[in-house]
ZAFILO-510489 format. One record per residue: x, y, z of N, C-alpha, C in turn; residue in three letters. Coordinates in steps of 0.2 Angstrom, whole numbers, plus 2048, in hexadecimal, padded with zeros to 3 digits. Each point is the difference from the previous one (the first is absolute). Example, Ala and Ser with C-alpha at 12.3 -4.5 7.8 and 13.67 -1.06 7.14 Angstrom:
<rs>
8427E48277FC806800804806800ALA 7FE8057FC8048068017FC805803SER 
</rs>
This chain:
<rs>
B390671867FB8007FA8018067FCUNK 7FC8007FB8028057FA7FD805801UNK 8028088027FA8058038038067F8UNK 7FA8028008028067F97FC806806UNK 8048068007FC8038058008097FBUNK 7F98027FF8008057FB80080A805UNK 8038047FE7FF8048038028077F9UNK 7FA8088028038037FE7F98047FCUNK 7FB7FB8027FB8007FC7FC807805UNK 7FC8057FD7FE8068007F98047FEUNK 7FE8068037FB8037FB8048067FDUNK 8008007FA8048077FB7FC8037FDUNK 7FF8067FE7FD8027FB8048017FBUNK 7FB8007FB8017FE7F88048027FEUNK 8077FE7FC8068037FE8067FE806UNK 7FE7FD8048078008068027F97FFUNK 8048008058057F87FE8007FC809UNK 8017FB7FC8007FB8078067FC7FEUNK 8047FE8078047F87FE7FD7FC806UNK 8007FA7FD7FE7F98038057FE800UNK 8037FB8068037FE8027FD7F7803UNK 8037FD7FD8017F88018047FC803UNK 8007FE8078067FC8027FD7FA801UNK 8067FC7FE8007F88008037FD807UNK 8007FB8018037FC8047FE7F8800UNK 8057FC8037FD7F98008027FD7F9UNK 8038037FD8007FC7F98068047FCUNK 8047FE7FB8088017FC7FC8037FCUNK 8018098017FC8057FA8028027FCUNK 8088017FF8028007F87FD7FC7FBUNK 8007FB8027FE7FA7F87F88007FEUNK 7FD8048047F87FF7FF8008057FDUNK 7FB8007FC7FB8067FA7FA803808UNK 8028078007FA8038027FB8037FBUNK 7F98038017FE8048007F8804803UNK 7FE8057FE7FB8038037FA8007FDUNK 7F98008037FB7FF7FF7FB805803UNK 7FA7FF7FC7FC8048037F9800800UNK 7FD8028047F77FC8007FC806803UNK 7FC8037FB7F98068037FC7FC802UNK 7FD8058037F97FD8027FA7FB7FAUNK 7FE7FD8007FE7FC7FA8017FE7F9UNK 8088018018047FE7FA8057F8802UNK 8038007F98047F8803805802801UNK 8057FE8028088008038038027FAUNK 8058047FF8058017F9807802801UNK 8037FC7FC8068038018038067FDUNK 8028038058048067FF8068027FCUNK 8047FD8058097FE7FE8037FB801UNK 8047FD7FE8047F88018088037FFUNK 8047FD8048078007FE8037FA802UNK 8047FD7FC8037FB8008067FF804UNK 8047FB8028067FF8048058027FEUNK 8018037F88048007FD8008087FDUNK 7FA8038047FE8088007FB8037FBUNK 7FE7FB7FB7FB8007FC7F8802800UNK 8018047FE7F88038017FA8017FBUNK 7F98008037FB8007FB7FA804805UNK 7FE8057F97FB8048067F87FF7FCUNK 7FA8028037FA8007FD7FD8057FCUNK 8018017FB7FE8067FC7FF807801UNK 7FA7FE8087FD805802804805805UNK 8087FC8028048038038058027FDUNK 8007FF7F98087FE7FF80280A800UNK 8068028018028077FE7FE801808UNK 7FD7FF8078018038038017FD805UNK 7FF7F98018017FB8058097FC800UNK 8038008058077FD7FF8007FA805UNK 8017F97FE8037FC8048077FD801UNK 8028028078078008008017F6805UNK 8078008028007FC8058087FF804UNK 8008008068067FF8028007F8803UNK 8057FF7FD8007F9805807800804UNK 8008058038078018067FA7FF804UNK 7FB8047FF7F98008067FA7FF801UNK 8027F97FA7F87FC8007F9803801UNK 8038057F97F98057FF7FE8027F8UNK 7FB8017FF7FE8027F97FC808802UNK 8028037F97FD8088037FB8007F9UNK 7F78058017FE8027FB800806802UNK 8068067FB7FD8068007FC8017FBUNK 7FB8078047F98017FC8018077FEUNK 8008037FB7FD8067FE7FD8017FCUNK 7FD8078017FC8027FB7F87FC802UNK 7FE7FF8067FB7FC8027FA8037FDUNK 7FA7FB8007FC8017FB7FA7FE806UNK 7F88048017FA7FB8028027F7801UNK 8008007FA7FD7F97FC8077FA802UNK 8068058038067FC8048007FD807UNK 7F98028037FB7FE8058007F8801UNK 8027FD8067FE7FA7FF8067FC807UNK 7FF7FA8018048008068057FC7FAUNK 8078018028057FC7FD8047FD805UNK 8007F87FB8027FA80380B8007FDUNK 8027FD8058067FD7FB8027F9801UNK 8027FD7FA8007F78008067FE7FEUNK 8017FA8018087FE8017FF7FA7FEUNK 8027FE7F97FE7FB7FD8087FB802UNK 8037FC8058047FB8008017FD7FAUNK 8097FF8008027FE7FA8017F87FEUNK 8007FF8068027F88017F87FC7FFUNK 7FA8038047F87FB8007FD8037FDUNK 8008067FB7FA8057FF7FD804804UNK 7FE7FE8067FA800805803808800UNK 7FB8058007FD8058007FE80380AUNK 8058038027FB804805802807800UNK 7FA8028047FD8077FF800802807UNK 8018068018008078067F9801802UNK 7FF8028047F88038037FE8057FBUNK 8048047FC7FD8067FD801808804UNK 8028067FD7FE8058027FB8047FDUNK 7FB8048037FD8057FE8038057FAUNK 7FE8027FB8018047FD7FA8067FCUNK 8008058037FA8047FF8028087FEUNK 7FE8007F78008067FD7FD8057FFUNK 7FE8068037FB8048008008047FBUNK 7FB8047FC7FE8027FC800808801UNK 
</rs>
């Protein structure tokens, strides 16, 4: 079956960097578009970063200039490096793997991410 398994996730103080780390398995992970998401406590889910199969990327406004999303597909992984972290970068981030073939969308457990002030 399809497992997305996230790690990497932290508490930093304000200004530090984190990488996240995404490993796939169970499914052909060059062809699929990844990306990353994120969800505060009483906010809705948003997307962070998306990269395409073909290495195409798209970031959220709110990260763009410090956030980088990478992907190796030799090791059915997608990376979010994070700097320049910020409070409001608080939140647990998800990563998703949208299948190219059905669309069908799955998602990781999520790791912690916690920015101190």
């Amino acid at each position: 079956q399809v497992q997305l398994v996230e790690s990497g996730g932290g508490l930093v103080q304000a200004g530090g960097s984190l990488r996240l780390s995404c490993a796939a398995s169970g499914i052909t992970f060059r062809i699929n578009s990844m990306g990353w998401y994120r969800q505060a406590p009483g906010k809705q889910r948003e997307s962070v970063a998306t990269i395409s199969s073909s290495g195409a990327t798209n970031y959220a406004d709110s990260v763009k200039g410090r956030f980088t999303i990478t992907r190796d597909n030799a090791k059915n992984t997608v990376y979010l490096q994070m700097n320049s972290l910020k409070p409001e970068d608080t939140a647990l981030y998800y990563c998703k793997m949208t299948d190219y073939y059905s669309a069908t969308n799955y998602w990781g457990q999520g790791t912690q991410v916690t920015v101190s002030s």
